[in-house]
DRENDO-1510 file (C-alpha; in Angstrom, 1 decimal, always signed):
<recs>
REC; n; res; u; v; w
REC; 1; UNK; +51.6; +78.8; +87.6 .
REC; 2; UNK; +54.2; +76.2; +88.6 .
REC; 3; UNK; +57.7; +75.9; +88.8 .
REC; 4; UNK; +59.1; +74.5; +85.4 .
REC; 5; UNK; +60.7; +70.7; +86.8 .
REC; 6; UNK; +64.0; +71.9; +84.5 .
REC; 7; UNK; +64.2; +75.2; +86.6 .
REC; 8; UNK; +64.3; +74.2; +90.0 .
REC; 9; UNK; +66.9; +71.1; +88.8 .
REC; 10; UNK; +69.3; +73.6; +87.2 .
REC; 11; UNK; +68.9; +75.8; +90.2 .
REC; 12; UNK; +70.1; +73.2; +92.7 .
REC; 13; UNK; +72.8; +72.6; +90.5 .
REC; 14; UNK; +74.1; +76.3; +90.1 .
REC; 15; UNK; +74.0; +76.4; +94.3 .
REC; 16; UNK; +75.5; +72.9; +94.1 .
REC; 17; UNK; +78.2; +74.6; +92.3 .
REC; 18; UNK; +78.7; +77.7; +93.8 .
REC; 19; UNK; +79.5; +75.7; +96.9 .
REC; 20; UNK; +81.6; +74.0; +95.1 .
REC; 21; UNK; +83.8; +76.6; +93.4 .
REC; 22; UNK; +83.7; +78.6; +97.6 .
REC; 23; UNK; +85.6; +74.8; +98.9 .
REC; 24; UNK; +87.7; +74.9; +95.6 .
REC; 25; UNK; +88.8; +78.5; +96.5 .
REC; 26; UNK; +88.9; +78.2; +100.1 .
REC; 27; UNK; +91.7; +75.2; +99.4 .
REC; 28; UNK; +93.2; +76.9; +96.5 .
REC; 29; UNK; +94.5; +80.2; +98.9 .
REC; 30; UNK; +96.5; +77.3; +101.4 .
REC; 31; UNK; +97.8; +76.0; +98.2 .
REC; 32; UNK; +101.2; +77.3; +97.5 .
REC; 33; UNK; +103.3; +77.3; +94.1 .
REC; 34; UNK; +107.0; +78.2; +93.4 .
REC; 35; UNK; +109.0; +80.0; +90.9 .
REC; 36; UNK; +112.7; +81.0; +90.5 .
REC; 37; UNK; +114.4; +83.0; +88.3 .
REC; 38; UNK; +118.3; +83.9; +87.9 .
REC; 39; UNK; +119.1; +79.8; +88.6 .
REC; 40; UNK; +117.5; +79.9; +91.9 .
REC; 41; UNK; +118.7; +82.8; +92.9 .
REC; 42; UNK; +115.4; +84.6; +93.3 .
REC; 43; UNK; +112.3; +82.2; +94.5 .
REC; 44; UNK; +108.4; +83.4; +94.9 .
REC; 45; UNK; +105.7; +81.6; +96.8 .
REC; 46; UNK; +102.4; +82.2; +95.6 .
REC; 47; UNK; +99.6; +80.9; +97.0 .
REC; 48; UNK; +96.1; +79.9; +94.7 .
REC; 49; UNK; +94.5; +82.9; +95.8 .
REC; 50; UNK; +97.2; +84.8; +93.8 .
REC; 51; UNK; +99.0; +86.3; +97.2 .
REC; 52; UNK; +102.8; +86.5; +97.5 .
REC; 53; UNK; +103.8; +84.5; +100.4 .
REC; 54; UNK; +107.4; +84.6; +100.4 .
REC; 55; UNK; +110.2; +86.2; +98.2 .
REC; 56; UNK; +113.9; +84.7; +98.8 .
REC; 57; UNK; +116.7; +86.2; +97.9 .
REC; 58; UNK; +120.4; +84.2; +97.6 .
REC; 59; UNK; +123.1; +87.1; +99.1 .
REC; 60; UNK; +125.4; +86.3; +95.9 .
REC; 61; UNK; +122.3; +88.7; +93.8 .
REC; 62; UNK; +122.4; +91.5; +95.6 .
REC; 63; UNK; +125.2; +93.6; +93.4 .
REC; 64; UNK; +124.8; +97.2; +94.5 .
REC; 65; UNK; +126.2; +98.1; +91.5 .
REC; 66; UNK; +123.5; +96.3; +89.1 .
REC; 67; UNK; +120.1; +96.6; +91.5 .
REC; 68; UNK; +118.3; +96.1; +87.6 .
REC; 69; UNK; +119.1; +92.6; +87.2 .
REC; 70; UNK; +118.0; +91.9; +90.6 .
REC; 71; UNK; +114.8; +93.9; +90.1 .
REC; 72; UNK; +114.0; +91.8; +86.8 .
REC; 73; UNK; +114.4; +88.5; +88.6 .
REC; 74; UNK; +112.3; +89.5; +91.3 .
REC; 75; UNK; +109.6; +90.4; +88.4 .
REC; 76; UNK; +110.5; +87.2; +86.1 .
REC; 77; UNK; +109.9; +84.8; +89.5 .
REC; 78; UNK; +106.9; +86.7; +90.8 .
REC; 79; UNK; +105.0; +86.7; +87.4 .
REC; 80; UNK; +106.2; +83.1; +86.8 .
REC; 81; UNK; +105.2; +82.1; +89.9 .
REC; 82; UNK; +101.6; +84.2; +89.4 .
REC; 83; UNK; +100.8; +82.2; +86.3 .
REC; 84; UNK; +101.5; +79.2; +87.5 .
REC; 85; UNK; +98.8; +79.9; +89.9 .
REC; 86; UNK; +96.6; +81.0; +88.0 .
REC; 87; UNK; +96.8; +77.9; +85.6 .
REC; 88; UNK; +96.2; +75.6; +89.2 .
REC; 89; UNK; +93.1; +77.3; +90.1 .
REC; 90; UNK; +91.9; +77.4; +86.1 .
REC; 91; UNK; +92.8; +73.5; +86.4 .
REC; 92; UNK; +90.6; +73.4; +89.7 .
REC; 93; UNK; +87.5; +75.7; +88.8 .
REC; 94; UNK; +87.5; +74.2; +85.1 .
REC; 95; UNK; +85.9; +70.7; +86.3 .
REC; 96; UNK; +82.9; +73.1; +87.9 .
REC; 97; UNK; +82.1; +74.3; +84.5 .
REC; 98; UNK; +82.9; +71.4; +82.0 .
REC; 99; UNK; +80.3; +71.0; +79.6 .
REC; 100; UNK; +78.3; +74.6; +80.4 .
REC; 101; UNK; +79.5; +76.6; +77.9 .
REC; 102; UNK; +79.1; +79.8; +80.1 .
REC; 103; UNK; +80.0; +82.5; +78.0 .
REC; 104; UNK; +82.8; +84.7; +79.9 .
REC; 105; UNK; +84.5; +82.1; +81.8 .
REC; 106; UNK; +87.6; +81.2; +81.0 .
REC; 107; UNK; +87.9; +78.0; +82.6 .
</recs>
């Protein structure tokens, strides 16, 4: 029995892009993206790979006497920050799958 032509085609493209989608990743977690929250006065790195890379802090938020509004713009920033990484690498692993309808993926 041989190999069905069709197979072995869409099996080189599948490792094609798996390779692909490793690079797009590998790039995506020295990417970084920024959010803020409170004006400015609380900012989050993120980097693609959906790490935290920095939090910043301005002096003039830290009010001992209302630690809750500084904890909610740390949480606003950070999940901003989150999502717009998440939407950078759905932007850069969508191309991968254009036109494959693979059930599951989001992208």
């Amino acid at each position: 029995m041989y190999p069905n032509p069709n197979y072995q085609k869409m099996l080189k493209q599948v490792q094609k892009m798996q390779a692909d989608m490793a690079k797009i990743q590998e790039d995506l977690a020295n990417e970084v993206v920024e959010a803020s929250a409170g004006g400015g006065m609380v900012t989050v790195q993120v980097s693609g790979g959906l790490e935290i890379k920095s939090v910043k802090i301005d002096p003039a938020a830290v009010d001992p006497a209302d630690v809750e509004m500084l904890e909610d713009m740390v949480m606003a920033a950070a999940n901003e920050a989150l999502r717009s990484a998440q939407e950078l690498a759905s932007k850069r692993l969508g191309g991968l799958t254009a036109g494959l309808n693979l059930p599951g993926l989001p992208f």
